[in-house]
PADOLO-447861 format. One record per residue (C-alpha): x, y, z; residue in three letters; residue number from 0. Coordinates in nm, 2 decimals. Example, Ala and Ser with C-alpha at 12.3 -4.5 7.8 and 13.67 -1.06 7.14 Angstrom:
% residues 2
((1.23, -0.45, 0.78), 'ALA', 0)
((1.37, -0.11, 0.71), 'SER', 1)
END
This chain:
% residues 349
((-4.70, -1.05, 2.12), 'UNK', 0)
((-4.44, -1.27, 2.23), 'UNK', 1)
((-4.35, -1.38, 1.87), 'UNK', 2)
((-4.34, -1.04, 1.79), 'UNK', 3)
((-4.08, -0.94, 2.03), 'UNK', 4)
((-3.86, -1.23, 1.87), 'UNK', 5)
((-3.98, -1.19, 1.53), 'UNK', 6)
((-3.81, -0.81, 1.62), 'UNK', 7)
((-3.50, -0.94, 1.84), 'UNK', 8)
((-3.41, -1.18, 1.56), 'UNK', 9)
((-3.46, -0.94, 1.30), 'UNK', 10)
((-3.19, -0.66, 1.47), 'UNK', 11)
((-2.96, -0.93, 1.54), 'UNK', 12)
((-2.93, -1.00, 1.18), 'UNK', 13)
((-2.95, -0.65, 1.12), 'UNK', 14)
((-2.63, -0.57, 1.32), 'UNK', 15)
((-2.44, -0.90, 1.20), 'UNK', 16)
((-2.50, -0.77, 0.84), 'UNK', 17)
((-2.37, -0.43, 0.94), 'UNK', 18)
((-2.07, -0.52, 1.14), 'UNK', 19)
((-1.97, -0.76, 0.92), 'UNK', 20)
((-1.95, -0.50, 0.57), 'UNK', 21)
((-1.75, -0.24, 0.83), 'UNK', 22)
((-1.52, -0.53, 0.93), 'UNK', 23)
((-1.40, -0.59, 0.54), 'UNK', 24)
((-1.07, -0.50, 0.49), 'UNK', 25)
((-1.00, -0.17, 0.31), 'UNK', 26)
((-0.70, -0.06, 0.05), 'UNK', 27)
((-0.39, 0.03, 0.28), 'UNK', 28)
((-0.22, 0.31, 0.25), 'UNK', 29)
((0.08, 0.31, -0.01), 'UNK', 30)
((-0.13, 0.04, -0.22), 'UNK', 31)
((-0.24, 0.24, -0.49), 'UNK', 32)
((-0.05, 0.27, -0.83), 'UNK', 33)
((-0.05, 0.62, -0.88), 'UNK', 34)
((0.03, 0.60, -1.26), 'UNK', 35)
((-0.25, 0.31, -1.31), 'UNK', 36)
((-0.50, 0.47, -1.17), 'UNK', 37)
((-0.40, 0.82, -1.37), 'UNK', 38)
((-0.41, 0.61, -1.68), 'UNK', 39)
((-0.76, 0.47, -1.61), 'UNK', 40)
((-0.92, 0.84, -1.56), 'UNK', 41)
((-1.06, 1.04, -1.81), 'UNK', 42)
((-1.05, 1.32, -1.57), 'UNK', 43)
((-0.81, 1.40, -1.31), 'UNK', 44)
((-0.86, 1.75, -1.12), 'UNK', 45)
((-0.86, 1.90, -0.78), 'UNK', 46)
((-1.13, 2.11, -0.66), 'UNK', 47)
((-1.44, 2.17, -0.43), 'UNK', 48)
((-1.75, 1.97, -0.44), 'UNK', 49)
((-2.13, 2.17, -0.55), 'UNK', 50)
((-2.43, 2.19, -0.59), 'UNK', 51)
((-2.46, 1.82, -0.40), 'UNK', 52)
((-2.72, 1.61, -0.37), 'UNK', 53)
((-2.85, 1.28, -0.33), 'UNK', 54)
((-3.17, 1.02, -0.40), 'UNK', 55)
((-3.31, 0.69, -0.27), 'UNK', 56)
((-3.20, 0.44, -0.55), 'UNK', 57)
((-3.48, 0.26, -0.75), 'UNK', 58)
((-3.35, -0.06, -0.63), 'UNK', 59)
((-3.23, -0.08, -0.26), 'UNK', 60)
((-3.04, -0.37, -0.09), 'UNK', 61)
((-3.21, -0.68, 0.09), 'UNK', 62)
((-3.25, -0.68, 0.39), 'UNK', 63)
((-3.26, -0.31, 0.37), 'UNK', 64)
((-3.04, -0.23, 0.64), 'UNK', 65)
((-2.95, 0.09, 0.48), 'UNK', 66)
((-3.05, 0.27, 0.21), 'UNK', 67)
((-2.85, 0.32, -0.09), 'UNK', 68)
((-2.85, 0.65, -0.22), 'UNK', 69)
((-2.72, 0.78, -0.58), 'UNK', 70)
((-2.54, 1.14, -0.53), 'UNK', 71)
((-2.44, 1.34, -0.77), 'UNK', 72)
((-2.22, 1.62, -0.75), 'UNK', 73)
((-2.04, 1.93, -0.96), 'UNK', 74)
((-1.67, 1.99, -0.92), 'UNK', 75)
((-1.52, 2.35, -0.90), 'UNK', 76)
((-1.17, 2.26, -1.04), 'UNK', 77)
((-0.86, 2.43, -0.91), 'UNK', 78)
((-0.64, 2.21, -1.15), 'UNK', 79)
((-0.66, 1.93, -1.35), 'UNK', 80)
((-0.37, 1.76, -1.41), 'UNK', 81)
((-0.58, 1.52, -1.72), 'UNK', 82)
((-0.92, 1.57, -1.91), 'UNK', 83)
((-1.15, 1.83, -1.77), 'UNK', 84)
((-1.44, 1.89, -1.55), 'UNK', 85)
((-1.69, 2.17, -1.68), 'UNK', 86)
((-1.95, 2.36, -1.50), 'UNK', 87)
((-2.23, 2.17, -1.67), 'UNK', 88)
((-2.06, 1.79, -1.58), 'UNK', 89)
((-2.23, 1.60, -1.31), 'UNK', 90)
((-2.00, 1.31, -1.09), 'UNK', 91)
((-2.25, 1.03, -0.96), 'UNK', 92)
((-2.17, 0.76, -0.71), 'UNK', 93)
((-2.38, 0.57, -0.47), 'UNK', 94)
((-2.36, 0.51, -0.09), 'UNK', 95)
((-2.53, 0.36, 0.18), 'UNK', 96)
((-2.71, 0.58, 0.47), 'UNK', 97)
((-2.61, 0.49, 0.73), 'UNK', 98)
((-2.25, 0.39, 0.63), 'UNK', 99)
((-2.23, 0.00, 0.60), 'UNK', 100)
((-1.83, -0.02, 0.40), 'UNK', 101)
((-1.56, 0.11, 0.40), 'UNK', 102)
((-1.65, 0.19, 0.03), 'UNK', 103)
((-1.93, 0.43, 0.12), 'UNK', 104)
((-1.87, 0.81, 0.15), 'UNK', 105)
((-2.01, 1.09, 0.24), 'UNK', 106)
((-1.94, 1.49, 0.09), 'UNK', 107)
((-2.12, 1.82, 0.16), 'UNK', 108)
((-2.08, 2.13, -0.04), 'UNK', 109)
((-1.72, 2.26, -0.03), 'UNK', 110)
((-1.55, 1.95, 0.04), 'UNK', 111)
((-1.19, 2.01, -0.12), 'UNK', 112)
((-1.01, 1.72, -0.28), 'UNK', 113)
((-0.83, 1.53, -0.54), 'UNK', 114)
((-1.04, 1.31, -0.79), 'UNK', 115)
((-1.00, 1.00, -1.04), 'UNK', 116)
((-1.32, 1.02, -1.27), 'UNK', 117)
((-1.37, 0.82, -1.55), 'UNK', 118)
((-1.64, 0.92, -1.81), 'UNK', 119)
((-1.97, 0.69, -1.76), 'UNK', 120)
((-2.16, 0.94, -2.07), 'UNK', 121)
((-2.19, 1.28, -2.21), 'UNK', 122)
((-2.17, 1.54, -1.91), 'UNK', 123)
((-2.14, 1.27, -1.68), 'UNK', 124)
((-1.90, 1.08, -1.43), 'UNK', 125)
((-1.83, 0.84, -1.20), 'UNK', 126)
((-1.52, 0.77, -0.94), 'UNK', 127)
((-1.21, 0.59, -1.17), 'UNK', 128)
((-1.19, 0.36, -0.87), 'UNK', 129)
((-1.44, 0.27, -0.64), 'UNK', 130)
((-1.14, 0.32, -0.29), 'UNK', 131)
((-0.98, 0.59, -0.45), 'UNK', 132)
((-1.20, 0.78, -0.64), 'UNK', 133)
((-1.19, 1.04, -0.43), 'UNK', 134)
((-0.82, 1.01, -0.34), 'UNK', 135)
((-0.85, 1.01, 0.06), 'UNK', 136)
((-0.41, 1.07, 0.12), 'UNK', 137)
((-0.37, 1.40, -0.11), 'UNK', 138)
((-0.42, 1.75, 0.08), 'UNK', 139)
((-0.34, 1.98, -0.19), 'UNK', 140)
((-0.45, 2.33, -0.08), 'UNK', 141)
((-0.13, 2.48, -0.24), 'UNK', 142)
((-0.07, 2.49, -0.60), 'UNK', 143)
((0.27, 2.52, -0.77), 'UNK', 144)
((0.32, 2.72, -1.04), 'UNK', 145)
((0.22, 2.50, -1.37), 'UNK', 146)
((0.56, 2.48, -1.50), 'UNK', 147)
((0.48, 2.09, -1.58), 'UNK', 148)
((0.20, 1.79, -1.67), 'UNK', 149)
((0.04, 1.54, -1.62), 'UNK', 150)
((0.21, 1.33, -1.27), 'UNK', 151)
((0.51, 1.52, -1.30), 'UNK', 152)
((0.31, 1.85, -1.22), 'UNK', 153)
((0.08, 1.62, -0.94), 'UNK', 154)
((0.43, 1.54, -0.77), 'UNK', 155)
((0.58, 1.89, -0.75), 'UNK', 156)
((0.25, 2.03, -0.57), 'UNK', 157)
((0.25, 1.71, -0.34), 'UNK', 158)
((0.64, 1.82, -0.29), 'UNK', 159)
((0.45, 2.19, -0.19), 'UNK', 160)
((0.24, 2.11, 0.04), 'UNK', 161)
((0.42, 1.84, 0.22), 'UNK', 162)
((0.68, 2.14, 0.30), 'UNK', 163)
((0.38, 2.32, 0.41), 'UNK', 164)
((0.26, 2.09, 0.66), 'UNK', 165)
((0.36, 2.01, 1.08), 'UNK', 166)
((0.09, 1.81, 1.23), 'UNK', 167)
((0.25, 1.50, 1.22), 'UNK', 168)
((-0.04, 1.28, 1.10), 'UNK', 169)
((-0.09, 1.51, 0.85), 'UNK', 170)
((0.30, 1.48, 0.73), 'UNK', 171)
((0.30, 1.11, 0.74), 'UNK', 172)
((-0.05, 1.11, 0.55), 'UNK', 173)
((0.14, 1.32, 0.25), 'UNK', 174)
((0.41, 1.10, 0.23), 'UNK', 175)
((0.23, 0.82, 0.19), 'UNK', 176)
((0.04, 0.90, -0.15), 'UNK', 177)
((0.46, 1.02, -0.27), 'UNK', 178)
((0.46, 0.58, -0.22), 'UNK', 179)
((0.19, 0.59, -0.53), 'UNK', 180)
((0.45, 0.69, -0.80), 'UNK', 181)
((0.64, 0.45, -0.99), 'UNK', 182)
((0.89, 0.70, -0.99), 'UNK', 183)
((0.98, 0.97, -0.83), 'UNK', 184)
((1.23, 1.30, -0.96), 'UNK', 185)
((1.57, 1.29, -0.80), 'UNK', 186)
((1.46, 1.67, -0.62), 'UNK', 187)
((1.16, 1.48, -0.44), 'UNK', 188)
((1.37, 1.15, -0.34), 'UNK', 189)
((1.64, 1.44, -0.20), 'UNK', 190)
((1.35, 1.63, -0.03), 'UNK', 191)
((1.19, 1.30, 0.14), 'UNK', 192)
((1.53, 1.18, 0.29), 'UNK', 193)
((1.53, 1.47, 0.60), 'UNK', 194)
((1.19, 1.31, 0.73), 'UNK', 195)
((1.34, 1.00, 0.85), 'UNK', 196)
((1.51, 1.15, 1.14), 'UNK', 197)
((1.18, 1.29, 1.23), 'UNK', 198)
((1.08, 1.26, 1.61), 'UNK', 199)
((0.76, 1.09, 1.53), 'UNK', 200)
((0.77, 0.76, 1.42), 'UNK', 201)
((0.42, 0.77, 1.20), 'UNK', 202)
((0.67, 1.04, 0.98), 'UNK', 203)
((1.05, 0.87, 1.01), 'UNK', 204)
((0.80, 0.53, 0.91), 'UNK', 205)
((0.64, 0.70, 0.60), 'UNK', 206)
((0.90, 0.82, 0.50), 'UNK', 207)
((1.12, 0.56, 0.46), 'UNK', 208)
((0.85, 0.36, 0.32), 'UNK', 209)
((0.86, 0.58, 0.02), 'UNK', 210)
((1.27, 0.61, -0.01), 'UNK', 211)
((1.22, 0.21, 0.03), 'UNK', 212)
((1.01, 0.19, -0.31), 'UNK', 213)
((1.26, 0.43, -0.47), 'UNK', 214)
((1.53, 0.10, -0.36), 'UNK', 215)
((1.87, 0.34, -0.37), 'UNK', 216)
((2.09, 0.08, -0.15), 'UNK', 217)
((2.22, 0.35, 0.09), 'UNK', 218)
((1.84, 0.42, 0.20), 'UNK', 219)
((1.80, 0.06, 0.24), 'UNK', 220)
((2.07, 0.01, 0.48), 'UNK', 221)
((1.93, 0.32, 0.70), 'UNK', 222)
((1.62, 0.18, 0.69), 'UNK', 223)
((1.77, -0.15, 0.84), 'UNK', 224)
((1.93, 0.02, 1.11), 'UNK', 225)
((1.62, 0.17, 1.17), 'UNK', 226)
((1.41, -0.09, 1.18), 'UNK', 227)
((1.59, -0.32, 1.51), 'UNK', 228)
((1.33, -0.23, 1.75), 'UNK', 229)
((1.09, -0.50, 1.75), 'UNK', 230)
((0.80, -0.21, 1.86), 'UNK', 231)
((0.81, -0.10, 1.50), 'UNK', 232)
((0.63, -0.42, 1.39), 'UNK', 233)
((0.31, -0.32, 1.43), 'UNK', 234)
((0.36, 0.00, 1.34), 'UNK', 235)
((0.52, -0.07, 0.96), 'UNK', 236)
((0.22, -0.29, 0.90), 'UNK', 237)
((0.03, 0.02, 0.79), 'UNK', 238)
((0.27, 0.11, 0.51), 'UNK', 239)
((0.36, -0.06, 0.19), 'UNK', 240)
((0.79, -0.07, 0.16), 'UNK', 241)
((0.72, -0.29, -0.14), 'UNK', 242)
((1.06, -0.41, -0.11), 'UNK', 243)
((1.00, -0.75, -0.28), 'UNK', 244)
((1.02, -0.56, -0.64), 'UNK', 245)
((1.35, -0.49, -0.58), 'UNK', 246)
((1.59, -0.58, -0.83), 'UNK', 247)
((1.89, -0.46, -0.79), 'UNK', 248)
((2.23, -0.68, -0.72), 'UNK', 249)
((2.39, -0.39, -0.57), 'UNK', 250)
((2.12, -0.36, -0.29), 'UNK', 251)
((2.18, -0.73, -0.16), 'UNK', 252)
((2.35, -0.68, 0.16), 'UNK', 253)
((2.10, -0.44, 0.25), 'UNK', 254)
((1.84, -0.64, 0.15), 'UNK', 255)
((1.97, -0.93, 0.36), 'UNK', 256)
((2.04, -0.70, 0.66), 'UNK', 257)
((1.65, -0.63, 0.62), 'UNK', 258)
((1.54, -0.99, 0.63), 'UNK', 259)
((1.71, -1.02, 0.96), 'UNK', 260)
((1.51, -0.75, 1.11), 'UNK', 261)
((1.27, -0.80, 1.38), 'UNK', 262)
((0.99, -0.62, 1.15), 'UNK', 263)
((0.78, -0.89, 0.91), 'UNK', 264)
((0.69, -0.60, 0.69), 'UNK', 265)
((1.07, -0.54, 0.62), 'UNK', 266)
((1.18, -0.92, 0.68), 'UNK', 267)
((0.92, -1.05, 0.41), 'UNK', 268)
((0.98, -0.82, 0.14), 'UNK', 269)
((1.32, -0.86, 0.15), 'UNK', 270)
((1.35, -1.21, 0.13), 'UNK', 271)
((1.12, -1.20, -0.16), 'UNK', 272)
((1.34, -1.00, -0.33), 'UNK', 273)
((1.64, -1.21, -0.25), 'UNK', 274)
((1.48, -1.47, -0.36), 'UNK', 275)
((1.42, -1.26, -0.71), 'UNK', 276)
((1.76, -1.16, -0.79), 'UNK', 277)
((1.90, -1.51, -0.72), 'UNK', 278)
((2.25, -1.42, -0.59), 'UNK', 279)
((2.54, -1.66, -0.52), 'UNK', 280)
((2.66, -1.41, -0.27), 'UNK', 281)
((2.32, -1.48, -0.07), 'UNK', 282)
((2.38, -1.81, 0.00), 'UNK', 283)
((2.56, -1.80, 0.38), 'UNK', 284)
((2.28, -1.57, 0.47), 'UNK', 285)
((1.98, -1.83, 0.32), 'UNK', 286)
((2.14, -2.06, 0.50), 'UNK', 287)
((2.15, -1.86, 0.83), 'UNK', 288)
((1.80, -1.80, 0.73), 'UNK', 289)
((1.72, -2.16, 0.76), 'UNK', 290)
((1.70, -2.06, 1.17), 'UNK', 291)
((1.51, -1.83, 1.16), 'UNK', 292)
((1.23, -1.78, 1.37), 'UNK', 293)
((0.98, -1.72, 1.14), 'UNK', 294)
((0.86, -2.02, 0.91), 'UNK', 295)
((0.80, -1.81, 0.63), 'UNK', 296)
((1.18, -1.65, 0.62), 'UNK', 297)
((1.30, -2.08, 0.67), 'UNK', 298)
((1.06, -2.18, 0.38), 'UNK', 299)
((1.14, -1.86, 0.11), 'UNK', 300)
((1.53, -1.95, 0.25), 'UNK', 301)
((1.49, -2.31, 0.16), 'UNK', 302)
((1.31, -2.20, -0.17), 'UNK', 303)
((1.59, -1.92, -0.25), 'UNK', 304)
((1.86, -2.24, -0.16), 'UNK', 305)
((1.69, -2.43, -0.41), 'UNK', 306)
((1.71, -2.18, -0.71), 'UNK', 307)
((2.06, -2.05, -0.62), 'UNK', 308)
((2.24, -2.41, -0.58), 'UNK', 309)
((2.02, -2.68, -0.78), 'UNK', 310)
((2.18, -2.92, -0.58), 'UNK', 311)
((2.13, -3.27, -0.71), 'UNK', 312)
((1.82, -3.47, -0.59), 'UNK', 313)
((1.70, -3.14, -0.44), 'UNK', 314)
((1.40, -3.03, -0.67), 'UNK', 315)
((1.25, -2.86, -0.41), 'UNK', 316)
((0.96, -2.90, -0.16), 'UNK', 317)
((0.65, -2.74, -0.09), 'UNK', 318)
((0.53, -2.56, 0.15), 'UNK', 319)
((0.33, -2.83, 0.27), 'UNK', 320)
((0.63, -3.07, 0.26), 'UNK', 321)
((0.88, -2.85, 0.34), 'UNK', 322)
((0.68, -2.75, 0.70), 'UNK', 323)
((0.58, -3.19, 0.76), 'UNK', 324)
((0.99, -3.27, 0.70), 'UNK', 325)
((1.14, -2.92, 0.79), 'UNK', 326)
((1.42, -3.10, 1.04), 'UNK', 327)
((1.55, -3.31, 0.79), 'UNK', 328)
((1.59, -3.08, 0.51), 'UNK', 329)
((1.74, -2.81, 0.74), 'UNK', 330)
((2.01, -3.06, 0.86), 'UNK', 331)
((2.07, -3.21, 0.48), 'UNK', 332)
((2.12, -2.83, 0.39), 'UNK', 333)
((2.36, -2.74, 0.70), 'UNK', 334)
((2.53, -3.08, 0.59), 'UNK', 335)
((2.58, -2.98, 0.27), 'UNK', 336)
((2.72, -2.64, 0.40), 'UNK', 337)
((2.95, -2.75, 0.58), 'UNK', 338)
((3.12, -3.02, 0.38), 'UNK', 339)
((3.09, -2.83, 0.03), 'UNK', 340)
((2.89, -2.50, 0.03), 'UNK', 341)
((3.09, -2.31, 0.25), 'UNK', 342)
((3.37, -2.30, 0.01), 'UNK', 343)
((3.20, -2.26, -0.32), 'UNK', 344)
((3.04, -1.96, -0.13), 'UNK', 345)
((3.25, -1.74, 0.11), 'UNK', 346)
((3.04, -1.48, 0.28), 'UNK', 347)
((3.14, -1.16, 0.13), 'UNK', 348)
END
């Protein structure tokens, strides 16, 4: 009996190990989807309620079996499809553990309303385009523009509706977020984003800058560094993607360098990255400011940025590795060098 008992013990132990461990993986954040990628992986791309639902025990189930993995399938009631179509006769299959073991698993009843990826698996049948975002999680689009347009550019104008439609502010900030999915976005939606960064609450003013900081206009970069001085927004712009490091434009430099000064690593490391990317002269006094900074990561991509700019003689650049072991010496060569020569051959402007 008493092996039993620990034959039993040792078996749930494992049991919730295995469980805890597949809900602790780390999921998609919000903003990291390509929008157009994803569109152009789909076969079928349609809004709409879920029917005639239901589910069966797989033929082959996980070991241990901790849960059970079940195949659903599911019809779609389309209210628009902005690719492909989804007819009455078309069945959408996916599988999913009971009980819920990942962040990947999912579970829909009968008139669930939402946006879907699909991708074709065989005649009168689908799966989810992407195993995340399949069922596209962000996107509340209970209002439907008139369809003046196609494809994404149709997609964005009745986002645009409904995120005019909505107050709850976690609602609000949630629709903004998927407007950070498009590569780019019409001038009328950049224009209609901008008023939600005076918002009161900061899950909204964050959102929406995150977007206006992928569309990369220099004036909304240098609000958003004003912005972004109070340390407590740290934690806080760790849930959005600014995806400033893609940034390539000269004229957005002395924003970009006003961001890597910010208190916020979200803002501070994208922006060096994209200093580092467009390689200007003018950036030099500021990498070298940089070479203090308080964060190893900012002195490091400084050092690096240095390194590409100048091409100083006998520099050919360290490591990371070698660059953290002799970080005092190379900072002080660099200062040296600043002072004696650099400073004139680049003048802060």
């Amino acid at each position: 009996m008493r092996g039993d008992s620990m034959l039993k013990l040792t078996t749930a132990v494992m049991l919730f190990a295995w469980v805890h461990s597949s809900l602790a993986e780390v999921g998609p954040t919000g903003g990291s989807y390509r929008l157009e990628a994803l569109f152009d992986a789909s076969d079928a791309v349609c809004v709409g309620t879920v029917v005639a639902i239901h589910g069966v025990a797989s033929a082959v189930q996980p070991q241990p079996p901790a849960a059970r993995l079940i195949l659903v399938t599911f019809g779609l009631s389309p209210a628009r499809c902005y690719k492909g179509a989804v007819g009455p006769s078309d069945a959408i299959e996916y599988t999913t553990h009971e009980p819920a073991v990942s962040l990947y698993d999912m579970s829909l009843t009968n008139g669930d309303y939402a946006l879907y990826f699909l991708k074709r698996s065989e005649a009168g049948k689908f799966t989810f385009a992407d195993r995340f975002w399949g069922r596209f999680h962000d996107a509340t689009l209970p209002l439907l523009a008139p369809p003046e347009r196609s494809g994404l550019a149709q997609l964005e104008t009745d986002i645009l509706l409904n995120l005019r439609a909505i107050a709850e502010p976690r609602a609000l900030s949630e629709e903004l977020l998927v407007l950070q999915g498009f590569d780019h976005l019409a001038p009328a939606t950049v224009a209609a984003v901008r008023p939600y960064v005076k918002d009161p609450d900061g899950r909204v003013a964050t959102a929406a800058f995150s977007v206006l900081a992928r569309n990369g206009a220099p004036d909304d970069l240098a609000a958003l560094c004003q912005y972004a001085q109070d340390p407590a927004l740290d934690s806080l712009a760790a849930n959005y993607g600014f995806n400033l490091g893609a940034i390539r434009d000269p004229t957005a430099r002395p924003a970009l360098e006003c961001l890597a000064r910010t208190p916020v690593r979200a803002l501070k490391y994208g922006a060096i990255q994209a200093i580092r990317a467009i390689k200007s002269p003018a950036s030099v006094p500021e990498l070298i400011r940089r070479l203090d900074d308080p964060d190893s990561h900012i002195q490091f991509s400084a050092y690096m940025a240095l390194c590409e700019i100048v091409h100083r003689k006998g520099d050919p650049g360290e490591g990371a590795g070698g660059f953290a072991r002799d970080r005092d010496v190379i900072v002080a060569a660099w200062k040296q060098w600043w002072n004696e020569t650099g400073r004139a051959q680049y003048p802060d402007r």
